[in-house]
C-alpha positions as CSV (number, residue, x, y, z in Angstrom):
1,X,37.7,34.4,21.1
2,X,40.9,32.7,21.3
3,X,42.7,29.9,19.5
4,X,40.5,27.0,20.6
5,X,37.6,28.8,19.3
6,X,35.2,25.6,17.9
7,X,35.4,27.6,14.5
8,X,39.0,27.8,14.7
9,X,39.6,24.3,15.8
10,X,37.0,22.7,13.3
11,X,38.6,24.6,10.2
12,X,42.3,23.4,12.0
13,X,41.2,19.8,12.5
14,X,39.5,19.4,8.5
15,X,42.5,20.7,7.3
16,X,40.1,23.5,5.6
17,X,42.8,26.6,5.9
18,X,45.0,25.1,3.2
19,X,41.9,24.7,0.9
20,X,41.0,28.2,1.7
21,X,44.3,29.2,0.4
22,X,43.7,27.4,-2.9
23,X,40.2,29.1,-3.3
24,X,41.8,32.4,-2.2
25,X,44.6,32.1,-5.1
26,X,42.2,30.8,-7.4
27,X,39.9,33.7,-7.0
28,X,42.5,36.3,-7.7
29,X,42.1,35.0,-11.9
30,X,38.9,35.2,-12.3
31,X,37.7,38.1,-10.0
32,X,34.3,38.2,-9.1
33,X,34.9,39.3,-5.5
34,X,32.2,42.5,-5.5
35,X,29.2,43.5,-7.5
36,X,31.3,44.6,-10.6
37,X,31.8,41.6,-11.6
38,X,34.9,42.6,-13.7
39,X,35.9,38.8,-14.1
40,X,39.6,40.1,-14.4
41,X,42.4,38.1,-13.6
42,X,44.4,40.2,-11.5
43,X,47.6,38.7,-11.7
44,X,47.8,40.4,-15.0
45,X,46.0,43.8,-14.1
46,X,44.6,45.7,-12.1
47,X,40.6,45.9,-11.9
48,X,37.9,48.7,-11.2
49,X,39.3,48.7,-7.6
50,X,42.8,50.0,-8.9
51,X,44.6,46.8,-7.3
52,X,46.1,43.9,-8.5
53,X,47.8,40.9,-7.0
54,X,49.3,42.9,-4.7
55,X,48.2,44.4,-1.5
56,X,48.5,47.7,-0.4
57,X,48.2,48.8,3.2
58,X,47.7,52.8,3.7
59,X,48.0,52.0,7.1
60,X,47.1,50.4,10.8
61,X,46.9,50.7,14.4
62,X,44.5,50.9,17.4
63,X,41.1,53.4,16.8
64,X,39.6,54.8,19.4
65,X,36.3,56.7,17.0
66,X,35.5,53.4,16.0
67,X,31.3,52.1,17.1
68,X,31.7,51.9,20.8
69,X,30.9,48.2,20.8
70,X,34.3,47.7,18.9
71,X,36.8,50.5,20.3
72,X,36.5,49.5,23.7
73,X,39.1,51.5,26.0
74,X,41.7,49.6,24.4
75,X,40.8,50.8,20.8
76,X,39.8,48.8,17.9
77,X,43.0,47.4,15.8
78,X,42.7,48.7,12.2
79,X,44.2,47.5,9.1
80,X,43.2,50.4,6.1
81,X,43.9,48.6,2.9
82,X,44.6,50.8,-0.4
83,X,41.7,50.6,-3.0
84,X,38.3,50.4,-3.3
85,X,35.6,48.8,-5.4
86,X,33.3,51.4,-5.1
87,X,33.9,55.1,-6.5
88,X,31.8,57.3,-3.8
89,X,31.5,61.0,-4.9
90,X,31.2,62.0,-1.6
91,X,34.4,59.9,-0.2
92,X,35.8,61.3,3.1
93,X,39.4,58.5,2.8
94,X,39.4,59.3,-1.1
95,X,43.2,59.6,-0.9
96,X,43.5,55.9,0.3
97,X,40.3,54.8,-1.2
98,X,40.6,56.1,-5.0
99,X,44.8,55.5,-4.7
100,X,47.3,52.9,-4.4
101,X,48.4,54.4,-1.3
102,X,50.4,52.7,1.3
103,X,53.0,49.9,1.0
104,X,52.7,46.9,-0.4
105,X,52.5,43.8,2.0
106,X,53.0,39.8,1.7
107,X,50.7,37.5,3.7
108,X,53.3,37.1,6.5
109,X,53.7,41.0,6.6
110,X,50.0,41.2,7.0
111,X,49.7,38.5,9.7
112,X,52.6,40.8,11.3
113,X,50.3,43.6,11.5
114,X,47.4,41.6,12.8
115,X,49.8,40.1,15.5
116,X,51.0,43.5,16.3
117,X,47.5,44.8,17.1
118,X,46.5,42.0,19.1
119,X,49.9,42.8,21.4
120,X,49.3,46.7,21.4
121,X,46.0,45.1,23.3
122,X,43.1,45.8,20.6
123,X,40.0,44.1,21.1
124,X,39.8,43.0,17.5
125,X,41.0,43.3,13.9
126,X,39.3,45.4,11.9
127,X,39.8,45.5,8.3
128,X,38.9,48.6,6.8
129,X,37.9,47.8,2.6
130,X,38.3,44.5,2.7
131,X,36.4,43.2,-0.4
132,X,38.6,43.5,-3.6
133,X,41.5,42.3,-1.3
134,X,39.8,39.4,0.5
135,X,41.9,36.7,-0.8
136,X,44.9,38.6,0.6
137,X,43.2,38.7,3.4
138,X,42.7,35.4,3.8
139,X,46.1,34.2,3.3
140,X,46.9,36.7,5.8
141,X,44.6,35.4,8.3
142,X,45.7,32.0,8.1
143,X,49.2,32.5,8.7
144,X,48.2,34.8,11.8
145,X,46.3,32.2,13.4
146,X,48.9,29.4,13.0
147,X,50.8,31.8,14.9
148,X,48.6,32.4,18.0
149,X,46.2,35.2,16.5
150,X,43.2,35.1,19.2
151,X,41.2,38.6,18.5
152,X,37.5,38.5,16.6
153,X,38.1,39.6,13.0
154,X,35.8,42.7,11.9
155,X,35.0,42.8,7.9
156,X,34.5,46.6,7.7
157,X,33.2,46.6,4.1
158,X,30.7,49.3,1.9
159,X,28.6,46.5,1.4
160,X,28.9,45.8,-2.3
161,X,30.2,41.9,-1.3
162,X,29.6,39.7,-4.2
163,X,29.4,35.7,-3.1
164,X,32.3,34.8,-4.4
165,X,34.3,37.2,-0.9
166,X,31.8,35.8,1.3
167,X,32.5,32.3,0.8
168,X,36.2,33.0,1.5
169,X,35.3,35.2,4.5
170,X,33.3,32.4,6.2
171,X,34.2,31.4,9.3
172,X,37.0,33.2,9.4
173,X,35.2,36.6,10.4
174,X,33.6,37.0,13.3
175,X,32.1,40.2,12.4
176,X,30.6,41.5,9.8
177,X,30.4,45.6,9.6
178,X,28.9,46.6,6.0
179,X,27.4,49.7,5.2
180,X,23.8,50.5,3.7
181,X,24.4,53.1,1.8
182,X,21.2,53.1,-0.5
183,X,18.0,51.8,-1.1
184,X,17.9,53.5,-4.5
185,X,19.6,52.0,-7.3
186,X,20.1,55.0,-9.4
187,X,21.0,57.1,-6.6
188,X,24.0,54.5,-6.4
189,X,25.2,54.5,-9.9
190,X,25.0,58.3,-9.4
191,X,26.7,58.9,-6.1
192,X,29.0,55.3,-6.0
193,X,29.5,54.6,-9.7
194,X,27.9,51.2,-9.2
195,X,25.3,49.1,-10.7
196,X,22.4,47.7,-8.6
197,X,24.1,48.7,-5.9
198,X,20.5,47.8,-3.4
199,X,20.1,44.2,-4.9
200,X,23.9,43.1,-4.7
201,X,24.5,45.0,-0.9
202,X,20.8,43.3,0.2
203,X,21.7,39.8,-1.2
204,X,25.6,40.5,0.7
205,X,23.9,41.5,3.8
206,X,21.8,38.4,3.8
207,X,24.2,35.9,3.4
208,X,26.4,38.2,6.1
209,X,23.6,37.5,9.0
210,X,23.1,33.6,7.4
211,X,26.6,33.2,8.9
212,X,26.9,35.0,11.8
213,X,23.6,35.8,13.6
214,X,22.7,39.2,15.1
215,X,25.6,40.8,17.4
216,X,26.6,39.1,20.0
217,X,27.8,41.5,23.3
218,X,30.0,40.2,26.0
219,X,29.8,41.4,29.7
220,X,32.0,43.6,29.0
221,X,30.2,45.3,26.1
222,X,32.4,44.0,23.8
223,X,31.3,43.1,20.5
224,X,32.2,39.4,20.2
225,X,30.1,37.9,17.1
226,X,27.7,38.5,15.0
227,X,26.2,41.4,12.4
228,X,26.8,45.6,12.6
229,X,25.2,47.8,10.3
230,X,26.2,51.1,9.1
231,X,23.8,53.7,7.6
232,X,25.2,57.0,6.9
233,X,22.6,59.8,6.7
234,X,22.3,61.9,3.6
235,X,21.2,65.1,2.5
236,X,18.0,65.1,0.9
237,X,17.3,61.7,2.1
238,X,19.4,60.5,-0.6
239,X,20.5,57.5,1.3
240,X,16.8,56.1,1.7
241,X,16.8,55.6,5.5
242,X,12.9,54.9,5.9
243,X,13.2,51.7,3.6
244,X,16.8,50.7,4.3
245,X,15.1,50.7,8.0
246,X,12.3,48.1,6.4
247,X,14.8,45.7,4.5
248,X,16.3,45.5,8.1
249,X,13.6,44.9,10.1
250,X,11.6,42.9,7.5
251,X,13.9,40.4,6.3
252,X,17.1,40.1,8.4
253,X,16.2,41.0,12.3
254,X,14.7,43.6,14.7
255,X,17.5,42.5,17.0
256,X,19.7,44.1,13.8
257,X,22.5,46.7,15.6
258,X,22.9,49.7,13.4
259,X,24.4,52.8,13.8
260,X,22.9,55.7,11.8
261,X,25.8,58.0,11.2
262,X,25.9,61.6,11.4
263,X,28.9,62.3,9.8
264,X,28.5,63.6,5.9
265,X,30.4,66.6,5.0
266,X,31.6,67.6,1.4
267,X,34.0,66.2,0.2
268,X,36.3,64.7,-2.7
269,X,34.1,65.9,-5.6
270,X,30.8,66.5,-3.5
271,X,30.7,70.0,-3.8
272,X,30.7,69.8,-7.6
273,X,27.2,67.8,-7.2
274,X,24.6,71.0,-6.5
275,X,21.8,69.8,-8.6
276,X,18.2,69.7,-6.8
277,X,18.8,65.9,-6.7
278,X,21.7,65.6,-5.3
279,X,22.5,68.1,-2.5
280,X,25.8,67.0,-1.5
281,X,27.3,70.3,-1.2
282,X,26.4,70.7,2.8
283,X,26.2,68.8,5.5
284,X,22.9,67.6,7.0
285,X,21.0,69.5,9.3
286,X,19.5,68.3,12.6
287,X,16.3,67.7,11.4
288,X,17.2,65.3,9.1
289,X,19.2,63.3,11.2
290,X,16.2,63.2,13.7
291,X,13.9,62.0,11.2
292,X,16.5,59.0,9.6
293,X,16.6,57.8,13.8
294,X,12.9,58.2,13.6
295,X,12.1,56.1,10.5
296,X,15.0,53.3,11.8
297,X,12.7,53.0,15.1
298,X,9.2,53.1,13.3
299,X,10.7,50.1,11.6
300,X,11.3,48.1,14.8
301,X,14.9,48.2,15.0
302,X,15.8,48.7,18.6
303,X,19.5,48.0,18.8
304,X,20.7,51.7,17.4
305,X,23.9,53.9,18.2
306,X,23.1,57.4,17.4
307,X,25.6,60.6,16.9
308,X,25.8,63.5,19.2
309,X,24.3,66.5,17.3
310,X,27.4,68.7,17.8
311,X,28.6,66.7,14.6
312,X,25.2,67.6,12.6
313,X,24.4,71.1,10.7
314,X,26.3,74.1,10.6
């Protein structure tokens, strides 16, 4: 995607970007950006995601253990933003996540980074927590592509989007990358500190694939447009794979891509959560990561990326 990109030009030609700038500010006082709904204004304080009015980056560059539709050989350019509005137990980037970590950026330092990716060669920018700082993000993005930014913009987001960041987000992103972390509500207010977290990350989801379709590969295998999901496997089957799988399948598209992630291991304050319901404490075993695959294919989802099982077990 370049400059002359018809989303691009049609938002350059209605002279929507400076509009998008007024929604972004606006939304900053009366945040209503995620599923919290903490209706702060956050140019007075902070809310539940620890950040205010300002910005934090932790930090950016090119990553090459990114899905391989997105890394490329040329590595996928991330931007890790400080903050979160969830509160995972299990958190494996807790330091930047549940801290104002970082520095502290302006919308032309941000555009800066994005610029600085796209020369370093990335095939796109891909910003990493992207919800409680979306209006940021947007001021960030506009400057960028006044000033030649040409890559496809990944929202890499935990998937408790609220309306409110979607409507600044749209048709500015090209891709949308939100986990699925759980089809149970309580096993979200117990594991991410979140209220309904299903209902709000369903509705998010939805309105993600209303605007960008199913993902869209180049020749090159390049992701280009278009809808990713992430589904990290549990222990236990905490993260209800088998009807995550159905919500998928059933109401947004077989032709969904999701990768079913391999990856959990203890950490943050995981190995303090040993009861029977909530094995957190080890990592999951083969098995059960054969089984979650399983259960996304009896669904009729075709379009997966699985993990090697040197990262399961053990």
């Amino acid at each position: 995607m370049d400059i002359s990109h018809p989303i691009y030009k049609t938002m350059l030609k209605r002279g929507e970007l400076p509009q998008r700038a007024a929604e972004a500010e606006a939304a900053l006082h009366n945040c209503h950006l995620c599923g919290n709904h903490c209706g702060i204004d956050r140019a007075e304080r902070p809310g539940p995601c620890r950040i205010g009015d300002v910005v934090y980056v932790a930090s950016y560059g090119p990553h090459h253990g990114e899905e391989d539709v997105l890394r490329g050989w040329r590595g996928s350019g991330t931007i890790f933003f400080s903050g979160c509005n969830l509160h995972c137990v299990y958190c494996q980037n807790y330091d930047i996540s549940q801290q104002v970590a970082g520095q502290p950026v302006t919308a032309e330092k941000l555009a800066a980074m994005m610029l600085d990716l796209q020369a370093m060669g990335c095939h796109n920018i891909n910003l990493v927590s992207p919800t409680h700082v979306a209006p940021h993000i947007v001021l960030g993005l506009i400057v960028a592509i006044e000033s030649g930014l040409e890559l496809p913009i990944v929202y890499n987001t935990g998937g408790y989007d609220a309306p409110q960041a979607l409507a600044l987000m749209e048709r500015l992103v090209d891709i949308y990358m939100p986990d699925i972390k759980y089809a149970d509500a309580g096993v979200g207010e117990r594991l991410s500190r979140v209220r309904d977290y299903p209902a709000v990350n369903q509705a998010a989801v939805r309105e993600m694939h209303r605007q960008v379709g199913d993902l869209q590969v180049d020749v090159q295998g390049l992701a280009r447009r278009g809808l990713l999901i992430r589904h990290l496997v549990l222990p236990g089957e905490l993260a209800g794979t088998a009807e995550v799988a159905r919500f998928l399948a059933g109401e947004i598209s077989t032709g969904t891509y999701i990768n079913v992630m391999a990856q959990y291991h203890p950490a943050y304050k995981a190995r303090a959560c040993t009861d029977v319901d909530t094995p957190l404490d080890r990592r999951i075993t083969p098995q059960e990561y054969h089984n979650a695959v399983q259960q996304v294919r009896d669904a009729g989802l075709h379009r997966l990326e699985r993990q090697c099982n040197n990262r399961l077990g053990q």
